[in-house]
Backbone as JSON Lines, residues from 0, in Angstrom:
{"i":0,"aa":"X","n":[-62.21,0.05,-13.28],"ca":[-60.83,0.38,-12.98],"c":[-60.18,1.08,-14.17]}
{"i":1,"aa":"X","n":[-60.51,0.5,-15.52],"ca":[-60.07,1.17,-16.68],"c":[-60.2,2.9,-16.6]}
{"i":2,"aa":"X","n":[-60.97,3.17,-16.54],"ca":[-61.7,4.53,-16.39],"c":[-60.97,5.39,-15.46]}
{"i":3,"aa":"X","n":[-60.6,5.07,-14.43],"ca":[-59.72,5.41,-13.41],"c":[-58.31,5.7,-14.07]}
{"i":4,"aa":"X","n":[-57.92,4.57,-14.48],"ca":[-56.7,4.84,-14.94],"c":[-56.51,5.89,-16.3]}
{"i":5,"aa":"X","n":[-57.75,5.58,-17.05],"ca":[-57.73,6.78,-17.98],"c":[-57.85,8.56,-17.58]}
{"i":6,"aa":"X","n":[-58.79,8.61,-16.51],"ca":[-58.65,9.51,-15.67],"c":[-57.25,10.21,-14.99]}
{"i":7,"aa":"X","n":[-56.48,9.03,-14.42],"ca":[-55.72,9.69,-14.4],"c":[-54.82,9.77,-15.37]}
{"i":8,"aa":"X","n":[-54.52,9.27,-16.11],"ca":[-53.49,9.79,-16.96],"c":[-53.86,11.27,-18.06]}
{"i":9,"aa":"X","n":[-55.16,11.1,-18.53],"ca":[-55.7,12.85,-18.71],"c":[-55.09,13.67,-18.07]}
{"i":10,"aa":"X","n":[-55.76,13.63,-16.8],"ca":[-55.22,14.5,-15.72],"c":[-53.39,14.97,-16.02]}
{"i":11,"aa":"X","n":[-52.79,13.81,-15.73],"ca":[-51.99,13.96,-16.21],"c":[-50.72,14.55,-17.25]}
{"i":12,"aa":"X","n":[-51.87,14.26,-18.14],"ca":[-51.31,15.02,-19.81],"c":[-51.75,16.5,-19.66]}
{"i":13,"aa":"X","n":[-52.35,16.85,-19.21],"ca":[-53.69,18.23,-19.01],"c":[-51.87,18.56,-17.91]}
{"i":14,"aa":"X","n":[-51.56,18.79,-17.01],"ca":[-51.09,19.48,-16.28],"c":[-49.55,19.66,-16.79]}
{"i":15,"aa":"X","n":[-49.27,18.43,-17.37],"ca":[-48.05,19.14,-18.09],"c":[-47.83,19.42,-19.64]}
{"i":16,"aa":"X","n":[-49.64,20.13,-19.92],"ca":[-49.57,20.32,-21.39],"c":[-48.7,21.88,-21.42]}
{"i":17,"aa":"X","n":[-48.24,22.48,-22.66],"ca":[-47.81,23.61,-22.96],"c":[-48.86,24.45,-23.76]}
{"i":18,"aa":"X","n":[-49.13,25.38,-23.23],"ca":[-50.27,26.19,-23.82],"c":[-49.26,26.8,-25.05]}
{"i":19,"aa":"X","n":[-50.16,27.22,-25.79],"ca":[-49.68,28.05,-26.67],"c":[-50.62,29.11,-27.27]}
{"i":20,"aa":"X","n":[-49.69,30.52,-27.46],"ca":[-50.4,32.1,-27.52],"c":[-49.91,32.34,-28.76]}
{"i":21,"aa":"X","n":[-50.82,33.56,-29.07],"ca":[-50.11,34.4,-29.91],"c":[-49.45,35.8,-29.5]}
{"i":22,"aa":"X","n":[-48.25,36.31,-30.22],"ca":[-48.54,37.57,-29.54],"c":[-49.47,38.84,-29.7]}
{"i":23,"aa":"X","n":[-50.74,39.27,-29.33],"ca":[-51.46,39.77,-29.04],"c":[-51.68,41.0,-27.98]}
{"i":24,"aa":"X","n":[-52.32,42.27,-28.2],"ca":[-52.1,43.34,-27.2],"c":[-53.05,43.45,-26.04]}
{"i":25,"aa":"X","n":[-53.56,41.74,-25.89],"ca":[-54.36,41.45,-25.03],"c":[-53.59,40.13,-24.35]}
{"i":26,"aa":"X","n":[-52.89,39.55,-24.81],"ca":[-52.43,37.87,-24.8],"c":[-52.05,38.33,-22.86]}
{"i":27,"aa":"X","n":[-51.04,38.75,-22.78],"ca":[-50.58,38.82,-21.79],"c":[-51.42,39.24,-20.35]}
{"i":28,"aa":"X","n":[-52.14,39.47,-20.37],"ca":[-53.61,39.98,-19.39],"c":[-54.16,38.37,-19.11]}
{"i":29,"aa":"X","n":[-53.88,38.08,-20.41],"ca":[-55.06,36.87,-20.33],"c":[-54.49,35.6,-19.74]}
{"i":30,"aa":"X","n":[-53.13,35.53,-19.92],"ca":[-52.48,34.44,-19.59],"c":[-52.01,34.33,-18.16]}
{"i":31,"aa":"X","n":[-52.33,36.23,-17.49],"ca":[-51.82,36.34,-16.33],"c":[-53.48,36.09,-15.44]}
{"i":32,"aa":"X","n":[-53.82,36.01,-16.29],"ca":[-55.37,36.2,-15.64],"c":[-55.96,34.7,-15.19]}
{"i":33,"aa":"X","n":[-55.58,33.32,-16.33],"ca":[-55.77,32.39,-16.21],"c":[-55.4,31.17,-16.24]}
{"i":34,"aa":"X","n":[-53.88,31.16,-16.52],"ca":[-52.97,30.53,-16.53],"c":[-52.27,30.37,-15.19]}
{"i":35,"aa":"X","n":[-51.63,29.08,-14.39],"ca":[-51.11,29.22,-13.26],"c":[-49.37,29.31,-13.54]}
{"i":36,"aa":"X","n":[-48.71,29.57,-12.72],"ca":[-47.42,30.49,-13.18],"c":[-46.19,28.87,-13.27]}
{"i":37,"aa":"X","n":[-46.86,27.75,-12.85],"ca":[-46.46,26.82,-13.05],"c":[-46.58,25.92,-14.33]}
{"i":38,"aa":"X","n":[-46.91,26.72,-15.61],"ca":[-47.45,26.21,-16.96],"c":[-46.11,26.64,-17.73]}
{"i":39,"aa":"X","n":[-45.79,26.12,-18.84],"ca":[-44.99,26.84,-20.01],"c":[-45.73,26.61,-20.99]}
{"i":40,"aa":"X","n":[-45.59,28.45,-21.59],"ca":[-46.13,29.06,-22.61],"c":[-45.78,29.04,-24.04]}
{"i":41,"aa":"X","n":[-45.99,28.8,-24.96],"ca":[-45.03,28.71,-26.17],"c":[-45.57,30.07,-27.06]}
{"i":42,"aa":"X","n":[-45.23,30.79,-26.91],"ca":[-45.34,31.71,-28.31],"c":[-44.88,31.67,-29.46]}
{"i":43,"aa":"X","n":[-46.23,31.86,-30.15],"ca":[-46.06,31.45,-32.04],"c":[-45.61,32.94,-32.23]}
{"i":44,"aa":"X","n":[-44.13,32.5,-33.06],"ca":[-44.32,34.16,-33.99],"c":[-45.37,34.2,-35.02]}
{"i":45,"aa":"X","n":[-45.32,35.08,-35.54],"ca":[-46.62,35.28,-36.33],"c":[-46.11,36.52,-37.28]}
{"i":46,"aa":"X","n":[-46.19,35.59,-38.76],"ca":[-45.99,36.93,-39.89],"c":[-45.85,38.06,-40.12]}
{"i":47,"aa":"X","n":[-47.42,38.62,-39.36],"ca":[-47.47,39.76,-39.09],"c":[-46.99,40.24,-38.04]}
{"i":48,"aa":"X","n":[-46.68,39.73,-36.89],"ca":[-46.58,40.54,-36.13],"c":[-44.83,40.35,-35.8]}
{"i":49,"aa":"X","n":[-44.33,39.53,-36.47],"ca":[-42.78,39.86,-36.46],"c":[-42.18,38.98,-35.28]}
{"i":50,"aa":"X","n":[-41.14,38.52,-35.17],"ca":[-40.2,38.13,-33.97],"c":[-40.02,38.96,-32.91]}
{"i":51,"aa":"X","n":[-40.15,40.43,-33.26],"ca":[-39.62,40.85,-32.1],"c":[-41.03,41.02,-30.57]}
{"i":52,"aa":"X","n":[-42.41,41.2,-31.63],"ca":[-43.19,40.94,-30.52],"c":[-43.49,39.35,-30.1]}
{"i":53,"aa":"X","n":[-43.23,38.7,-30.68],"ca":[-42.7,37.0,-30.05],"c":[-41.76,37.1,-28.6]}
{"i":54,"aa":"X","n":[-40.78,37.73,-29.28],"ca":[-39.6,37.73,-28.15],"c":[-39.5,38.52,-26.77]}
{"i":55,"aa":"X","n":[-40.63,39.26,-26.99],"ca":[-41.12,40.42,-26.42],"c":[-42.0,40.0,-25.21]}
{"i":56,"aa":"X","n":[-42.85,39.72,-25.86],"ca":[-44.16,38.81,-24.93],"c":[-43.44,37.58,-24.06]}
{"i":57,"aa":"X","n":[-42.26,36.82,-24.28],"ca":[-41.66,35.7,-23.63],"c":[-41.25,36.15,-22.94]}
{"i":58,"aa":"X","n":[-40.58,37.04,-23.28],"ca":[-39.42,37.66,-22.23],"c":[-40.37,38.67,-20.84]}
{"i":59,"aa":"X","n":[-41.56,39.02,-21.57],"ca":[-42.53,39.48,-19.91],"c":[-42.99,38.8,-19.12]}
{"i":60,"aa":"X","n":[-43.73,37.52,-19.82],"ca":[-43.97,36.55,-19.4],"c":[-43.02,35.52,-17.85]}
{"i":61,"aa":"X","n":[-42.11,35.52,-19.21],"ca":[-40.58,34.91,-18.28],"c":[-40.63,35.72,-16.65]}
{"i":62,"aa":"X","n":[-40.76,37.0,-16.48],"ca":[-40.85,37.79,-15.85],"c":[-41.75,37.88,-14.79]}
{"i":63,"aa":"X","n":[-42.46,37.31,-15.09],"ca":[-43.91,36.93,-14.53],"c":[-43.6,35.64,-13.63]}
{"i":64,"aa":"X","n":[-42.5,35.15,-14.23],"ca":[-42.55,33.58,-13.58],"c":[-43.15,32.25,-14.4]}
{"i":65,"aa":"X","n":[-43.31,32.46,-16.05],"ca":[-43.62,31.62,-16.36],"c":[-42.43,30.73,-16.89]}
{"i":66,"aa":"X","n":[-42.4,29.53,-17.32],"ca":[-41.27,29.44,-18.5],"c":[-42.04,29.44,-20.08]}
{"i":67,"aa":"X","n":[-40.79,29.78,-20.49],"ca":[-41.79,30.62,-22.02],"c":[-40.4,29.74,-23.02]}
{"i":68,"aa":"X","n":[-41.32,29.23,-23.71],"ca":[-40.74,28.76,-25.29],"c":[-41.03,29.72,-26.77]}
{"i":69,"aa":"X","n":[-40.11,30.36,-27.36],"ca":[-40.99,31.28,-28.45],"c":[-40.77,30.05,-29.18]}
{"i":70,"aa":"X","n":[-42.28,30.01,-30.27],"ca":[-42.09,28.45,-31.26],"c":[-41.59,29.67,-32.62]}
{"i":71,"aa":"X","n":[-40.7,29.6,-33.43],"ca":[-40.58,30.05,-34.41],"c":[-40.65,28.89,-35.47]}
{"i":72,"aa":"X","n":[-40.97,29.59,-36.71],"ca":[-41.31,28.97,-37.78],"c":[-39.85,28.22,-38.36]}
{"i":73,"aa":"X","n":[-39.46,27.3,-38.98],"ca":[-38.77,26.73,-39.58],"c":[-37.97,27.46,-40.5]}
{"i":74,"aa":"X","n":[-38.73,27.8,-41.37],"ca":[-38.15,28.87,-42.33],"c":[-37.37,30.06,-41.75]}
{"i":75,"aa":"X","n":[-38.11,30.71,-40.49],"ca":[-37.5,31.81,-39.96],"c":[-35.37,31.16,-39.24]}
{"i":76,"aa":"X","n":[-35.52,29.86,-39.47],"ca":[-34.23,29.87,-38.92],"c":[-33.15,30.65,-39.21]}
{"i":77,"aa":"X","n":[-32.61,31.29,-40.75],"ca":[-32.01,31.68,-40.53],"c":[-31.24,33.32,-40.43]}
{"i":78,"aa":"X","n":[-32.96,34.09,-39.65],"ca":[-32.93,35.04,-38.87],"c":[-32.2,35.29,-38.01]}
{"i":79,"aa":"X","n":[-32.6,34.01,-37.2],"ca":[-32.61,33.64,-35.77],"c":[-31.17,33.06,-35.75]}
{"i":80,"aa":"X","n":[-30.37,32.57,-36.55],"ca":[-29.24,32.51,-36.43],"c":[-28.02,33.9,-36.2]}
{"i":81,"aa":"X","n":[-28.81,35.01,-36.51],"ca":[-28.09,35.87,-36.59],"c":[-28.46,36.89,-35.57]}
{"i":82,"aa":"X","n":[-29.24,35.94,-34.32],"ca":[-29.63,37.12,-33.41],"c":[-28.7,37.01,-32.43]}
{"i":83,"aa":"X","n":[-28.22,38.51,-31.88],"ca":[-26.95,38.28,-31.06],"c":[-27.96,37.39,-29.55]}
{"i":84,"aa":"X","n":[-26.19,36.98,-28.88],"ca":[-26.73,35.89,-27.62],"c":[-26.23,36.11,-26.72]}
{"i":85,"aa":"X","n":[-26.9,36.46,-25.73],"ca":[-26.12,36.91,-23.99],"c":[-26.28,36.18,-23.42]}
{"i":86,"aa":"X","n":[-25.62,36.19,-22.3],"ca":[-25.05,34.85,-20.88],"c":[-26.31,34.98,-19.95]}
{"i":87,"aa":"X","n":[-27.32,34.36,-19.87],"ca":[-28.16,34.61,-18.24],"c":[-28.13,35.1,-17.2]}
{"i":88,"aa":"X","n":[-28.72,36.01,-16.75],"ca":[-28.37,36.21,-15.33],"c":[-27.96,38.2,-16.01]}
């Protein structure tokens, strides 16, 4: 019975895990390719490749139907404080 119950709770953790990407000029193919549109995505910014392709890739994604978290770095906060903010919709 143990086993069962460990089973399911895997299961469990597994379906409402959050994947996480980089942004990449492949990422988005891949996530549409194998990811189900019922997952949220977290995109790492990444040094090199800047916030704006972070914000970039979420926002297609989003588009797609996923929900998208960009994870930014700690340090980068106070960039990101100074990025202008529009109403939804």
């Amino acid at each position: 019975m143990r086993n069962k119950s460990v089973a399911r709770t895997m299961v469990r953790l597994l379906e409402q895990a959050r994947y996480e990407v980089l942004p990449t000029g492949t990422t988005e193919d891949k996530v549409l390719e194998h990811l189900p549109r019922d997952r949220t995505v977290t995109i790492t910014a990444s040094p090199s490749k800047g916030l704006e392709a972070t914000l970039d890739l979420a926002e297609r994604l989003t588009g797609h139907g996923y929900t998208t978290v960009p994870h930014l770095a700690a340090g980068w906060s106070a960039a990101a404080a100074s990025w202008p903010r529009s109403a939804p919709g």
